[in-house]
C-alpha positions in Angstrom: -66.8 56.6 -35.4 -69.5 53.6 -36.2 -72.8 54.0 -36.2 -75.3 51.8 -35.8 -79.2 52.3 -36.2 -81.8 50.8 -33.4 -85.0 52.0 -34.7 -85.2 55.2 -35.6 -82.6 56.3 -33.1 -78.6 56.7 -33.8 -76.3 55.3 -31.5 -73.2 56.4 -31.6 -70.2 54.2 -30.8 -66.5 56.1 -30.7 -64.1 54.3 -31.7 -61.0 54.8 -29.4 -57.6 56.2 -31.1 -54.4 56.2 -30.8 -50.8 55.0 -31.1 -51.6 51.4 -29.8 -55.5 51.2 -31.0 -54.5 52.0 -34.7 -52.1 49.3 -34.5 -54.4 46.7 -33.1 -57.2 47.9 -35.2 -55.4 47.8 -38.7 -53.4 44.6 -37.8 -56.7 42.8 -36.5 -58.7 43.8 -39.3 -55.8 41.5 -41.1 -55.5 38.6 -39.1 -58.9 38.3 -38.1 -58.5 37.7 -34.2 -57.4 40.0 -31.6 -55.2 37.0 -29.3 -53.3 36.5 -32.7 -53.3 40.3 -33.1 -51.7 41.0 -29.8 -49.1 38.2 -30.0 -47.8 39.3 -33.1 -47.7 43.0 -31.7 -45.8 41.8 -28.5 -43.2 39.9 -30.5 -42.6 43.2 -32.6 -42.0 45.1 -29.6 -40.0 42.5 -28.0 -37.9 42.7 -31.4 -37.7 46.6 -31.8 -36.5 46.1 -27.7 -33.7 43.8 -27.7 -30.8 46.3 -28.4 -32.1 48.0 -24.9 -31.7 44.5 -23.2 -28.8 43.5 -24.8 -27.3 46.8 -24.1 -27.9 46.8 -20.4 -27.1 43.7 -19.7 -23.4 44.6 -21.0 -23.1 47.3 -19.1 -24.3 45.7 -15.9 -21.6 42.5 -16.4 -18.7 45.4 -17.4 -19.4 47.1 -13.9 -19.9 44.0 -12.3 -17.1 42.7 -12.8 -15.4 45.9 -12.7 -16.9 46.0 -8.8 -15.9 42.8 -8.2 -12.3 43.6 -8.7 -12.4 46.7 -6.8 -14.6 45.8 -3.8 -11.4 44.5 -2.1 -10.1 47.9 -2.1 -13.2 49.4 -1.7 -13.6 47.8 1.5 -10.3 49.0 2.5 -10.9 52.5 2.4 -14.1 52.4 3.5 -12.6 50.6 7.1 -9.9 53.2 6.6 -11.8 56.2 6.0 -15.4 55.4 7.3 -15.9 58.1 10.0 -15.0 60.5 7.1 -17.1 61.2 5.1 -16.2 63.8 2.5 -12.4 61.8 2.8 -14.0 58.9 2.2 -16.0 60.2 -1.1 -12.7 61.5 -2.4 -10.9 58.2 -2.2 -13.9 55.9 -3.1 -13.8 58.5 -6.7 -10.2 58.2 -6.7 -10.2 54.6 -6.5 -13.0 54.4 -9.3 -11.3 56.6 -11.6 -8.2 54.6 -11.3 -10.4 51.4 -12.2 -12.5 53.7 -14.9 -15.5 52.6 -12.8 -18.5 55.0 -13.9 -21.3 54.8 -11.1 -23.4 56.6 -13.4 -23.0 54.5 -16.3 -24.0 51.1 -14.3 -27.3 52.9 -13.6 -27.7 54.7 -17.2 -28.3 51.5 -19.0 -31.0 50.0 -16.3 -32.8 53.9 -16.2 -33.0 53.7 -19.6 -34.1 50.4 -20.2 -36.8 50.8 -17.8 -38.5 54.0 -18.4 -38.9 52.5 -22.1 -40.2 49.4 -21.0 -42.9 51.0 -18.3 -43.7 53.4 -20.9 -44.4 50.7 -23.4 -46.4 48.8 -20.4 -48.5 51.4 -19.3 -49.6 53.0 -22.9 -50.3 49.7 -23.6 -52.4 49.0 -20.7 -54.4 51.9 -21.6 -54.8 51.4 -25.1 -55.8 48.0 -24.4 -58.5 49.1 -21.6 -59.9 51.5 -24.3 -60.6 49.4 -26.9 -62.2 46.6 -24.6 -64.7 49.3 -23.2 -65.2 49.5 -26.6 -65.5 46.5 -27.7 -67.6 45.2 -24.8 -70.0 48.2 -25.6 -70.2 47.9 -29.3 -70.9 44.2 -29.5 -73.6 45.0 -27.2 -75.4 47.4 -29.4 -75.0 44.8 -32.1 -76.8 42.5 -30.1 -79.9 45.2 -29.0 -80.0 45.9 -32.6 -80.3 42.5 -33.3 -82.9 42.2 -30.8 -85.1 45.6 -31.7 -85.0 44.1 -35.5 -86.3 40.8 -34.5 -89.3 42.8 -32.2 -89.7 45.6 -34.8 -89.5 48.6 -32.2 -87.1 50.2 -29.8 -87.4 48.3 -26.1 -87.6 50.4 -23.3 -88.6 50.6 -19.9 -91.8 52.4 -19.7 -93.7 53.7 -16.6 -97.1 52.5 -16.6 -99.9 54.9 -14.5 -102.4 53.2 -12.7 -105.5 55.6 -11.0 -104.4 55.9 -7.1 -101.5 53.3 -7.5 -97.9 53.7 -7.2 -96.9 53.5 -10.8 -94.9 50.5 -12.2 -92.4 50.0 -14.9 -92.4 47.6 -17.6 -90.6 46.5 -20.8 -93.1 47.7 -24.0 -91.7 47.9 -27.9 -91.9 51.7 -28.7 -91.9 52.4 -32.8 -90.8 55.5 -33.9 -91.1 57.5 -37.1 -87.6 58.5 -39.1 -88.7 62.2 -37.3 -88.0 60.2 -33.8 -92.0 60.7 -33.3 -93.3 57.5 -31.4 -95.7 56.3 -33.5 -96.7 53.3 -31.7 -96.0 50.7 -28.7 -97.3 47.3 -27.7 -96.2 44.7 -25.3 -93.9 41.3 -25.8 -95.6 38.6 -27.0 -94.0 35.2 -25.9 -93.5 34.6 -29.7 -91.6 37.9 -30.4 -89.2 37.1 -27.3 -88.4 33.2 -28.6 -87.7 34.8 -31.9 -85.3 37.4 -30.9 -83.7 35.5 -28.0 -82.9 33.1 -30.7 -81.6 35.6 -33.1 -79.2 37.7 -30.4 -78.1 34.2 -29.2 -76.7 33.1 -33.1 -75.7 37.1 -33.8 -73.1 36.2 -30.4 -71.8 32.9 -31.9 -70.8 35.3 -35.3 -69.7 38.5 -33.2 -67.8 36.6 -29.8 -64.1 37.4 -29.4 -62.6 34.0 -27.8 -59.1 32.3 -27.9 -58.0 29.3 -27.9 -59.8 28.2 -24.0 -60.8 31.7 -23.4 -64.4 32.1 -24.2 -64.8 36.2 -24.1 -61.1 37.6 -24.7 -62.4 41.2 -23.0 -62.7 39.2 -20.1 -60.4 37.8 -17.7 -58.9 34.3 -17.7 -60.4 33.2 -14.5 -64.0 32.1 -13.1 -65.5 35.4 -14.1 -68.8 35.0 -15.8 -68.4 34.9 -20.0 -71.4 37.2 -20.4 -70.8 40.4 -18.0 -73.5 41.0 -15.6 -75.2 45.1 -15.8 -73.0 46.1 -13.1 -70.3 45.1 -14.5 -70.9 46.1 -18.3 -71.7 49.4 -17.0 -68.6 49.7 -15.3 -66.3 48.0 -18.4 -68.0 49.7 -20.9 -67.6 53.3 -19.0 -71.1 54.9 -19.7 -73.6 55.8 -17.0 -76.3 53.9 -15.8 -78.9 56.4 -16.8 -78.0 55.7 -20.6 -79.1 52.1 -20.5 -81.8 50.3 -18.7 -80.5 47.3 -16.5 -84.0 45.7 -17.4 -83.4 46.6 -21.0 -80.3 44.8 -20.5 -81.3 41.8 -18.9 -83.6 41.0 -21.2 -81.5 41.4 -24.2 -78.4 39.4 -22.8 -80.0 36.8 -20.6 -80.6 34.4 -23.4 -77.0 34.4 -24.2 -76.2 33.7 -20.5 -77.9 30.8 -20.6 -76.2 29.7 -23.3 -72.8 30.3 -22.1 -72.8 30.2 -18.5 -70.0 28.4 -17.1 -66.0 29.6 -16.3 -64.3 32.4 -19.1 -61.1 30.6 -18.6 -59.1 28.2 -16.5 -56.0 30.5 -14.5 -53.8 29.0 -17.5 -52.6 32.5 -18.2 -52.0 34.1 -15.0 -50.1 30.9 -13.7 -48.0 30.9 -16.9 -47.3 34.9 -16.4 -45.7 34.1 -12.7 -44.1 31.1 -13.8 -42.8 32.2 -17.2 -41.5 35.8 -15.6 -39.5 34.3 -13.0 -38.0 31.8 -15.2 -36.8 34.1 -17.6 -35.1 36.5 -15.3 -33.2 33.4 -13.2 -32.5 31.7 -16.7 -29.3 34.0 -17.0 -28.0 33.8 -13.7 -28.3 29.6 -13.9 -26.6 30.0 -17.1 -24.0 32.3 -15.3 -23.5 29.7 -12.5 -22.9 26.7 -14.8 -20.1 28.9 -17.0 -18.5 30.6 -13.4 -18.5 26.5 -12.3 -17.1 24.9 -15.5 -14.5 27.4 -16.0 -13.3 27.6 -12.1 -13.8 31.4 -11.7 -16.3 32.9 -9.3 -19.5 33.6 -10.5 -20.5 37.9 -10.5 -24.1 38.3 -10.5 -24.9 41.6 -12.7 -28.2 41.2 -11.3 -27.2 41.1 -7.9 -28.7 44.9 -7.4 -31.9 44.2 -8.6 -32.4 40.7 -6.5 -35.7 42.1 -5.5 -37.1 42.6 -8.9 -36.6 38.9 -10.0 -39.5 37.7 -7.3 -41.8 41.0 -7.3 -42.1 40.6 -11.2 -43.8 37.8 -11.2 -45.9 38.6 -8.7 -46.8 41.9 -10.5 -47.7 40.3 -13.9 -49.3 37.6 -12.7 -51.7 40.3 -10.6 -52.6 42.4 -13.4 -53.4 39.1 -15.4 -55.4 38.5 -12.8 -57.6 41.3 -12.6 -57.6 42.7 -16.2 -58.9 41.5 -19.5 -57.2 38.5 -21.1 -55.7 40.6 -24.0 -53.6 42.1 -21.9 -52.5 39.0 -20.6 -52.0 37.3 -23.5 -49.5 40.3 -24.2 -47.5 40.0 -20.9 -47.6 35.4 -21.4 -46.2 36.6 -25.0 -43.9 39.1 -23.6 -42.5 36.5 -20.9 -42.2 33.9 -23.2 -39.8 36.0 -25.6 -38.0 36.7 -22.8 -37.3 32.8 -21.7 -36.5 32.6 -25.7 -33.9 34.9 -26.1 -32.4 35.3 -22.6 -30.4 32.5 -22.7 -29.1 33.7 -25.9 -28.9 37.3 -25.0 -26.4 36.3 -21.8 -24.5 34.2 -24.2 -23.6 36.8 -26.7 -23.1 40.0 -23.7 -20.5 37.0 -22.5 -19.2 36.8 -26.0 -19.1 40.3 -26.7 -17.5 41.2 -22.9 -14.5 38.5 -23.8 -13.3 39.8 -26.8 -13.6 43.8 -25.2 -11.0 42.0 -22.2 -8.7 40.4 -24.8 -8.7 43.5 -27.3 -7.6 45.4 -23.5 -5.3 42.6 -22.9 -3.4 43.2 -26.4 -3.3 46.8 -25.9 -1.3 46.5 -22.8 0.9 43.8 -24.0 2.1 46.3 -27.3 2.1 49.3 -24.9 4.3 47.0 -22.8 6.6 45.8 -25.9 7.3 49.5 -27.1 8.4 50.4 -24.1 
């Protein structure tokens, strides 16, 4: 936990923990920046992920192919036997045994490949969600400790009792003694408020978490404000409203609005999620087109179950880069990215790989067939 003094009270800021924070937490408190941090993160998971990919994609071409070969048959028997239905499961098995087809294994690989990836994706989400509330909630305190210093007492909202008026509220400096005792209170002088708007405005400058074009990286990459407005700092930072003022706030942050009013970022990163996802799942299948086309065979599409996903990806990433902080979509960009990388390479060596598994086959029958 960190703590931080504001007068002579304690706040106490919890510091979130887990798989995904500890590695963000120690690796940033290396590199210095959390959009490098999570880059180099996404490329290790990307790394540590690649026998998955590589490994389903083999087994999707092997029962591709494997289909393609069959399906003629297949669609005999099913003509054949298609008012029966317990006939026609026995020969569809028979005929897939005879092939050594295995429906289960086509799926195994994708299930498995899957359920690790959406674990990873989710776990991550969370993690990431965590330490922005935190973030966005400790750099504030910074700043209202900044503030209190400049003003030498705690601000608060105090009620103020007028004889046979409604009573009104206003912002006063409260002092305390290190017992908590108030010990005094006065009002905001024009001069105290210059001194400590200018002081929170610098203590941002040091304390901000931008990248590259993104000006607050807790934020996202779009229009949104740089500087969250109380609503939405409440609702980021997950406390109640009861534990902090909203003119308490205002008055702390609105001198850093001013200063850095304008867009948080420019769209860059949710158009390159959409663009960037599709591209790296139709890479494999242009690849697979030009190879099927050059060599004179018909081309199998081992992604021809999953069709769907190769448009409803993109869509998907580039929503949750749209409506989540820019961390997150830096990771998913990163992610995508790796993915353009290596996919081309990936198909190339599954291609490789499924070639010389066909001609080792091809030289087994051709010795069974000379001994006999």
């Amino acid at each position: 936990m960190d703590f931080l003094n504001i007068g002579s009270m304690l706040l106490e800021v919890s510091k979130p923990s887990g798989m995904w924070e500890y590695f963000i937490f120690g690796l940033e408190s290396l590199v210095k920046n959390y959009g490098l941090t999570i880059i180099l993160i996404t490329l290790a998971i990307k790394l540590i992920m690649l026998p998955f990919d590589f490994f389903n994609r083999y087994i999707n071409k092997k029962n591709s192919l494997k289909m393609a070969v069959i399906k003629p048959e297949l669609d005999k028997i099913q003509s054949r036997y298609g008012s029966n239905k317990e006939l026609l499961n026995q020969k569809t098995m028979e005929l897939y045994k005879k092939h050594n087809y295995n429906i289960m294994g086509s799926c195994l690989g994708m299930i498995i490949n899957m359920a690790v990836t959406m674990t990873i994706f989710f776990t991550l989400f969370t993690g990431l969600n965590k330490i922005a509330a935190y973030k966005i909630y400790s750099e504030y305190i910074t700043l209202q400790t900044e503030y209190e210093t400049q003003i030498g007492g705690k601000l608060e909202e105090v009620k103020i009792e007028n004889d046979g008026e409604e009573a009104q509220t206003k912002l006063q400096v409260v002092v305390y003694d290190e017992e908590g005792q108030e010990v005094d209170r006065f009002d905001l002088t024009e001069d105290l408020i210059n001194k400590a708007n200018a002081a929170v405005v610098k203590k941002y400058d040091e304390i901000k978490e931008d990248f590259l074009w993104i000006k607050n990286i807790w934020r996202p990459d779009t229009n949104a404000s740089i500087i969250l407005s109380y609503d939405d700092f409440v609702s980021n930072a997950k406390i109640d409203k009861s534990e902090l003022s909203e003119s308490v706030y205002n008055q702390i942050m609105n001198p850093i609005k001013a200063e850095n009013s304008g867009w948080n970022g420019y769209f860059i990163l949710i158009i390159m999620s959409a663009i960037i996802t599709y591209l790296s799942s139709q890479i494999s299948i242009w690849i697979g087109k030009a190879k099927a086309k050059k060599s004179g065979k018909p081309y199998v599409d081992a992604m021809a179950q999953n069709k769907i996903l190769i448009y409803l990806m993109p869509i998907i990433m580039a929503l949750f880069t749209l409506f989540y902080n820019a961390m997150f979509a830096i990771y998913i960009v990163t992610g995508a990215l790796f993915g353009l990388v290596t996919s081309p390479l990936i198909t190339l060596l599954v291609d490789k790989m499924y070639d010389k598994s066909v001609k080792k086959e091809e030289e087994k029958v051709k010795v069974s067939y000379s001994r006999k």
